[in-house]
N, C-alpha and C positions, 0 to 999 in steps of 0.2 A: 185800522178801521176808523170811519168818522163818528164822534159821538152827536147821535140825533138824541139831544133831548139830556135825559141821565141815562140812555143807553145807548152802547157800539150798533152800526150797523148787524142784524144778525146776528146780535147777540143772543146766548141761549138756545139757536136754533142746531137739532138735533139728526130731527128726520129731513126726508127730502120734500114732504107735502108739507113740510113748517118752513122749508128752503120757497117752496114756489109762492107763499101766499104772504111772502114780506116785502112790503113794500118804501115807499116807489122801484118799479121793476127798472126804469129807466131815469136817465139824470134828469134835472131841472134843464126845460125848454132854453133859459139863459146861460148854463153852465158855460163854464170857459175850458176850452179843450184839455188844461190838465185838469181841469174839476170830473170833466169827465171822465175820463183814465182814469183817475182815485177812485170815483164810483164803479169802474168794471174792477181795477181790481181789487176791493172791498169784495163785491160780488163775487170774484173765483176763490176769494179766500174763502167765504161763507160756505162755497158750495166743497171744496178742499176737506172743508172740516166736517160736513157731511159727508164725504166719500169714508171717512174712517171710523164715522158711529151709524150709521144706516148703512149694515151691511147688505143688506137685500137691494138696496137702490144705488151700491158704490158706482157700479159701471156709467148707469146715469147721471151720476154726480157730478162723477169724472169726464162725461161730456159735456157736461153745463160747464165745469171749468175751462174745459179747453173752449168754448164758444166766448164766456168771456172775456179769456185772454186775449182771442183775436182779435176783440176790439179794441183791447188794451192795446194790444202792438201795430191795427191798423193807427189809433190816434196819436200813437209815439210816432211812426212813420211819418203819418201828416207832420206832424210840430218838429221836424227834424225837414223837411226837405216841403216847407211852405209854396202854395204854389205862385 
């Protein structure tokens, strides 16, 4: 995870309504294609580590991580077969 600041992305974060209100939701408008990738997957981890302490919201969790992995693996794809 990136440290923003003296704190990990997500750090601390427990429930899933502590998952949706941390921010930035999205990478920096300049980011560079791996910056972005680091940033989804920081974000499936956050939401990973929520699926196993918010028992009540796991299922939901666990599709925020699969959402965004796809991004992760849509921008691995890009940066692998550039067009």
């Amino acid at each position: 995870m990136t440290v923003r600041g003296s704190r990990r992305f997500g750090e601390g974060v427990t429930t899933l309504q502590q998952a949706y209100s941390v921010t930035p939701m999205t990478p920096a408008k300049d980011a560079t294609a791996q910056q972005q990738r680091d940033f989804f997957r920081e974000r499936a981890a956050m939401f990973s580590s929520v699926a196993r302490t918010d028992r009540d919201h796991r299922w939901e969790a666990l599709a925020c991580v699969w959402l965004e992995q796809e991004k992760v693996d849509q921008i691995e794809q890009a940066l692998k077969c550039p067009k």
